[in-house]
C-alpha positions in Angstrom: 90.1 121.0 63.9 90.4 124.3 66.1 86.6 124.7 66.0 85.9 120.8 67.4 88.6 121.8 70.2 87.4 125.3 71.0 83.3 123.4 70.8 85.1 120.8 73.5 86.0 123.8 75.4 82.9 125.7 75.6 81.2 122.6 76.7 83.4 122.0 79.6 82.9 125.4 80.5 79.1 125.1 80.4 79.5 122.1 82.4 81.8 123.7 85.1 84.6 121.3 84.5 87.1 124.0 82.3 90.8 123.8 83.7 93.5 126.0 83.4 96.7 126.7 85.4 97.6 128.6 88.3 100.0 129.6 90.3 99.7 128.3 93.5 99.9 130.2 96.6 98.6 130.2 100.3 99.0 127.4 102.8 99.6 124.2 101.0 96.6 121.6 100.9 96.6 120.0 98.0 100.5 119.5 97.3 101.9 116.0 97.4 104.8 117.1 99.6 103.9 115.0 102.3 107.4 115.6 104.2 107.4 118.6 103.8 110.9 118.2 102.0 110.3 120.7 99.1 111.8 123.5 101.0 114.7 122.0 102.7 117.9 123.3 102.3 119.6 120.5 101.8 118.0 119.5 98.4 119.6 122.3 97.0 122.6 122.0 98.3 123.0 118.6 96.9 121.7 120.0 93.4 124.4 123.0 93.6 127.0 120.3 94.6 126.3 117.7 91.8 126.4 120.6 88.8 129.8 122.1 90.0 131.5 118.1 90.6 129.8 117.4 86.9 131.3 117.8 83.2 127.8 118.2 82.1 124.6 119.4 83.1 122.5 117.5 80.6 122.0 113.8 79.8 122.4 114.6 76.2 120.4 110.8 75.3 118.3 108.1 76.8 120.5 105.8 78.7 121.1 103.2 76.4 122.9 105.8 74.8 124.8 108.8 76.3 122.6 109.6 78.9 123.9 106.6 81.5 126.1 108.0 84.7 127.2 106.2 87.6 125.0 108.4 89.9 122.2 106.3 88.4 123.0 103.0 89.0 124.6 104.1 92.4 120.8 105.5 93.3 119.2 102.8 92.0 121.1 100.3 94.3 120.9 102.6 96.9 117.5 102.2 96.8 117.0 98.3 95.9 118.7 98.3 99.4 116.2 100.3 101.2 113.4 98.9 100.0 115.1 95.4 100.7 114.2 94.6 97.0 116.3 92.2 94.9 117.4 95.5 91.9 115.6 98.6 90.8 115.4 100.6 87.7 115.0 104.4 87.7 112.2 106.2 85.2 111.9 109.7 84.2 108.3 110.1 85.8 105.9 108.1 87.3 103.8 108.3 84.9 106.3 106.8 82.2 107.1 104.0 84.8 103.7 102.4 84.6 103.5 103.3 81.1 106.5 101.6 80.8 106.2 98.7 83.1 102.3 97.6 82.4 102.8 97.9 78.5 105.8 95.9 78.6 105.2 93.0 80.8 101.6 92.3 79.6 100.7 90.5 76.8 97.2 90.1 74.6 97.2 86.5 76.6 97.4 87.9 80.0 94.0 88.8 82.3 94.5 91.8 84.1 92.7 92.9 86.9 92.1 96.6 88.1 91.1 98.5 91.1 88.3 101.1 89.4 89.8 103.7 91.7 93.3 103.6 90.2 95.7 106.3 88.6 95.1 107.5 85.2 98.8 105.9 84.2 98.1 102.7 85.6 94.8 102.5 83.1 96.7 104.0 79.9 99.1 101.6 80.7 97.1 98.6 80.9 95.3 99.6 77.9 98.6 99.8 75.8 99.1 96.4 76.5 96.1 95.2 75.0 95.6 92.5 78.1 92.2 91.7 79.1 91.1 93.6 81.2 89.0 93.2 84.2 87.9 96.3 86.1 86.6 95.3 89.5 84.7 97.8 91.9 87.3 100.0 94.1 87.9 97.4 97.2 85.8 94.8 96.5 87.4 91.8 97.1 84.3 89.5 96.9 83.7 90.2 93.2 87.7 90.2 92.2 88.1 86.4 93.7 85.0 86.1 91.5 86.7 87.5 89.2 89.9 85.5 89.1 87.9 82.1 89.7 86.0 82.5 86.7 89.2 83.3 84.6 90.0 81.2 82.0 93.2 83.0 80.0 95.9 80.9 78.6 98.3 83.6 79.8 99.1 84.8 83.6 96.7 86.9 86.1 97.6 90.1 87.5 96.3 92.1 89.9 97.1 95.9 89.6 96.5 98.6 92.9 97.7 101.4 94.2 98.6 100.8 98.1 96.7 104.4 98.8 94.5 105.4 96.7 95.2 108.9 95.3 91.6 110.1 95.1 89.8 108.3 98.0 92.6 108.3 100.2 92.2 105.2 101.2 94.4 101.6 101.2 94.6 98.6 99.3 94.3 95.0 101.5 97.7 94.2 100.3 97.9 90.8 102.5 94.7 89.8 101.0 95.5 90.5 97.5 98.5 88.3 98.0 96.8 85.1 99.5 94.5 86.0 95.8 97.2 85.9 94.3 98.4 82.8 96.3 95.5 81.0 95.3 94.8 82.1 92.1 98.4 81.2 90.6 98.3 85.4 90.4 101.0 88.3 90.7 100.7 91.5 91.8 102.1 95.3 91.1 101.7 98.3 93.7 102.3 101.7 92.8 103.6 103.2 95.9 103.1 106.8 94.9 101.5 108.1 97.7 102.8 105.4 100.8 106.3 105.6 99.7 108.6 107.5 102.5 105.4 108.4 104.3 104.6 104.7 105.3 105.8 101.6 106.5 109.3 101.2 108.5 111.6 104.1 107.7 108.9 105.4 105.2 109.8 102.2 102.9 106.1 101.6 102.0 103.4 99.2 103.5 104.1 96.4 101.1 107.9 96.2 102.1 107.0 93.5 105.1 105.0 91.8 101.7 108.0 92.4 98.7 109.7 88.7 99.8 106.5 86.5 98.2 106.9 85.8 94.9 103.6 87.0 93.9 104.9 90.5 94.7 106.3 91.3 90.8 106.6 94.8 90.8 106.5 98.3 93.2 106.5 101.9 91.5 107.5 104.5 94.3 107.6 107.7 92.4 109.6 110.6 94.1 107.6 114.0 93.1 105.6 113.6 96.3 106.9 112.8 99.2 110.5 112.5 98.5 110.3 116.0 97.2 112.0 115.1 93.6 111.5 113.6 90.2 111.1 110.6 89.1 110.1 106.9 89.9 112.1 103.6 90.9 110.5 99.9 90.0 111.9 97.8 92.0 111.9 93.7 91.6 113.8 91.6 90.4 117.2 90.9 88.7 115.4 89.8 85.5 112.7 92.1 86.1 115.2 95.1 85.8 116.5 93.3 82.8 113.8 93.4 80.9 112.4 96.3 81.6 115.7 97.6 79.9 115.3 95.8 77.5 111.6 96.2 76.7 110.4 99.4 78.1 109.7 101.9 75.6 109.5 105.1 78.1 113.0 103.6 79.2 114.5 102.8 75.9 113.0 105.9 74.2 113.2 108.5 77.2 116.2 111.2 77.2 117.2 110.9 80.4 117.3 113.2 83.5 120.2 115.0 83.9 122.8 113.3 86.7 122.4 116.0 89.0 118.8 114.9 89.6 120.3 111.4 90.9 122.1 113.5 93.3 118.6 115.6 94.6 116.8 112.2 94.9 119.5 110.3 96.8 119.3 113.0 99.5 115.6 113.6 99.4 116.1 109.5 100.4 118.9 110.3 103.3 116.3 113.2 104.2 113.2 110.9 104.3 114.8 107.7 106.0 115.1 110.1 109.0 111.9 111.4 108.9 110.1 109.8 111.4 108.6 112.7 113.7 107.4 113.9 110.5 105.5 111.0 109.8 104.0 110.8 113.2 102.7 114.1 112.6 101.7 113.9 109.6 99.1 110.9 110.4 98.7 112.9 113.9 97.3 115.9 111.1 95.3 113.3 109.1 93.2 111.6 111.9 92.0 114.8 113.5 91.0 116.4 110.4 89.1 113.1 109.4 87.4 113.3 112.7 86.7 117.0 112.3 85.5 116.8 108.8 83.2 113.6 109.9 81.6 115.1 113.3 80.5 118.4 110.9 78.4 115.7 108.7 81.0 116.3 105.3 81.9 112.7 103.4 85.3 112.0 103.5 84.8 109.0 102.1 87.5 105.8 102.9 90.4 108.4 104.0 92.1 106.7 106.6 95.7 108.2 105.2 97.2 111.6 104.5 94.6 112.7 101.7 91.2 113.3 102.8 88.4 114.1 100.2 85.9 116.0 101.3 83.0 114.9 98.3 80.5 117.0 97.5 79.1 115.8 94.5 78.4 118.6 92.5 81.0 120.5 90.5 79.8 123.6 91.5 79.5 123.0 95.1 82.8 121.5 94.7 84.2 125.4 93.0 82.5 127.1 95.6 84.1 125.4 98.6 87.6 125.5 97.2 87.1 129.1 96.3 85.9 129.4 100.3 89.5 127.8 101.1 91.1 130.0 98.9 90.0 133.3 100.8 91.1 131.6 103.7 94.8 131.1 102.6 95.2 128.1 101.6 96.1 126.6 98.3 93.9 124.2 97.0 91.5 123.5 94.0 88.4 121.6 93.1 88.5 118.1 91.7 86.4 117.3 88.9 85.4 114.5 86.6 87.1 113.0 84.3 89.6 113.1 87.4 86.7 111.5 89.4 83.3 109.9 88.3 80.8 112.5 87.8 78.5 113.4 90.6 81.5 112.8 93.2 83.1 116.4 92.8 85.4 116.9 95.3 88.1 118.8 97.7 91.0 116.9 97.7 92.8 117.9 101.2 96.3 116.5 101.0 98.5 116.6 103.8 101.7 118.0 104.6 103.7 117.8 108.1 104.2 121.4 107.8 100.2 122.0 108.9 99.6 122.6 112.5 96.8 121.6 114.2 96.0 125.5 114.2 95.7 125.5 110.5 93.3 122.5 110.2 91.3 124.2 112.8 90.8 127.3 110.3 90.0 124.7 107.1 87.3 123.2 109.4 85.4 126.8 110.3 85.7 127.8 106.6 83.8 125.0 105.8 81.5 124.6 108.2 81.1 128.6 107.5 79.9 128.4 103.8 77.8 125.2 104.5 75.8 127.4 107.7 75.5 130.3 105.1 74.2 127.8 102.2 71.6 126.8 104.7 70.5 130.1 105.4 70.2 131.4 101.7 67.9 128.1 101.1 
């Protein structure tokens, strides 16, 4: 067994796609901490607060068990109420959310239907339900209504997205999926990941103004980015809540965080309500790199949001630029398939309202700098 893995590994070396951890340091461009909230001093101080006013510092069981605490079900309204969403039910990651949410309310009689640019947990956990499954080409609603028309399951259609795009940066056509969904006798489910607290009115998401149709079942708004936490909220329904309870295995079988977490997330959500110069600024950032990155004749793909992918197609070319950034000061690293289809290698420039326009100036030269000196060398 150790042989086939270390053969597996010597291949991806071979084939430049070998990945191993790092510390990072430098300016942050590839961190999901869109708010900049990671740092702020009032995170900790609501952390430090929560373990002194608390018996224990563990959950010591899932919370079906012993791991329940009123912080929990006071965060989990607390948020219902923000994202003007009927209930809410709090997962340990996002990850396990979608596990938990796409295994569980799919069923071998369903159809559903898949953006081909969407998360890694998202597929896994359509898989697990062992629905049909219809992949349709990222953003292309022409062959999904194609899709769905020509649908014949005995069970229910659902449409799964995120609202942006964690690789391409770009956003979903939430109101159009909707009248598909409309029309099709569909539902939909939006993970949030990347819109949540950095979109929409008070950072509540762009499909909050959406969430009152019916065909709306689900959001996932995970908290590790933005919100600076841990963690991911669904939020729905009364009887979507319920059952996700009751069905869930990531929920049922998941030790769960320990309260004082409930406590770090419920003010990285006072923090984030208020954020609003941040936000400006942050799509202020995004826009003028875009334009930067575009005029210099580098691919950015769909961006129109806070991650811009600068594809280079190669993973080499892909090593070398990152490495480039690196020297510079900034912290970010090369995106590779399986992360992304091969021959789309990739920076992945994400964001933060903590850049000035000063720092994007200095990612722009670097690059522009090792693509001159390729030139020349050719």
């Amino acid at each position: 067994m150790l042989d086939r893995m270390a053969a597996v590994l010597s291949a991806l070396r071979e084939a430049d796609q070998y990945r191993g951890l790092t510390t990072s340091s430098g300016i942050p461009l590839g961190s999901n901490d869109y708010l900049g909230l990671a740092t702020h001093p009032r995170l900790k101080q609501a952390i430090q607060h929560a373990v002194e006013e608390d018996l224990r510092v563990a959950s010591t069981g899932s919370r079906l068990l012993s791991g329940n605490h009123e912080r929990w079900e006071q965060l989990e309204s607390e948020f219902a109420s923000w994202v003007e969403a009927e209930e809410a039910v709090y997962f340990p990651s996002g990850y396990a959310a979608n596990i938990g949410l796409l295994s569980s309310v799919l069923t071998r009689d369903d159809t559903v239907f898949s953006d081909a640019a969407n998360h890694a947990s998202l597929i896994d956990g359509i898989r697990l339900s062992r629905a049909k499954r219809v992949v349709f080409p990222h953003g292309d609603l022409n062959f999904l209504e194609d899709a769905l028309r020509r649908d014949r399951t005995t069970g229910k259609r659902v449409i799964v997205v995120e609202s942006i795009f964690s690789m391409e940066g770009d956003h979903a056509p939430l109101a159009d999926l909707v009248a598909l969904c409309e029309t099709f006798d569909a539902y939909l489910i939006v993970d949030e990941a990347h819109s949540t607290a950095v979109e929409g009115i008070a950072g509540r998401g762009p499909i909050h103004v959406l969430v009152r149709s019916e065909r709306v079942l689900a959001t996932v708004h995970p908290c590790g980015k933005a919100l600076a936490s841990m963690g991911a909220f669904i939020a729905g329904s009364k009887t979507l809540r319920e059952f996700l309870i009751n069905h869930s295995r990531t929920f049922i079988f998941s030790t769960a965080l320990p309260p004082y977490c409930a406590a770090h997330v419920s003010e990285a959500l006072s923090l984030a309500r208020r954020a609003h110069k941040e936000r400006t600024h942050l799509h202020q950032l995004s826009e003028y790199l875009r334009r930067g990155l575009r005029a210099a004749g580098f691919d950015t793909g769909r961006s129109d949001s806070q991650i811009v992918p600068v594809i280079l197609g190669t993973n080499d070319a892909a090593i070398r630029f990152a490495a480039a950034l690196s020297e510079a000061g900034f912290a970010v690293r090369p995106i590779r398939p399986p992360t992304v289809p091969a021959g789309s290698s990739r920076l992945r420039l994400s964001l933060n309202a903590s850049l000035s326009m000063e720092n994007l100036d200095t990612v722009l030269n670097t690059l522009r700098a090792v693509r001159e000196s390729e030139a020349v060398s050719k």
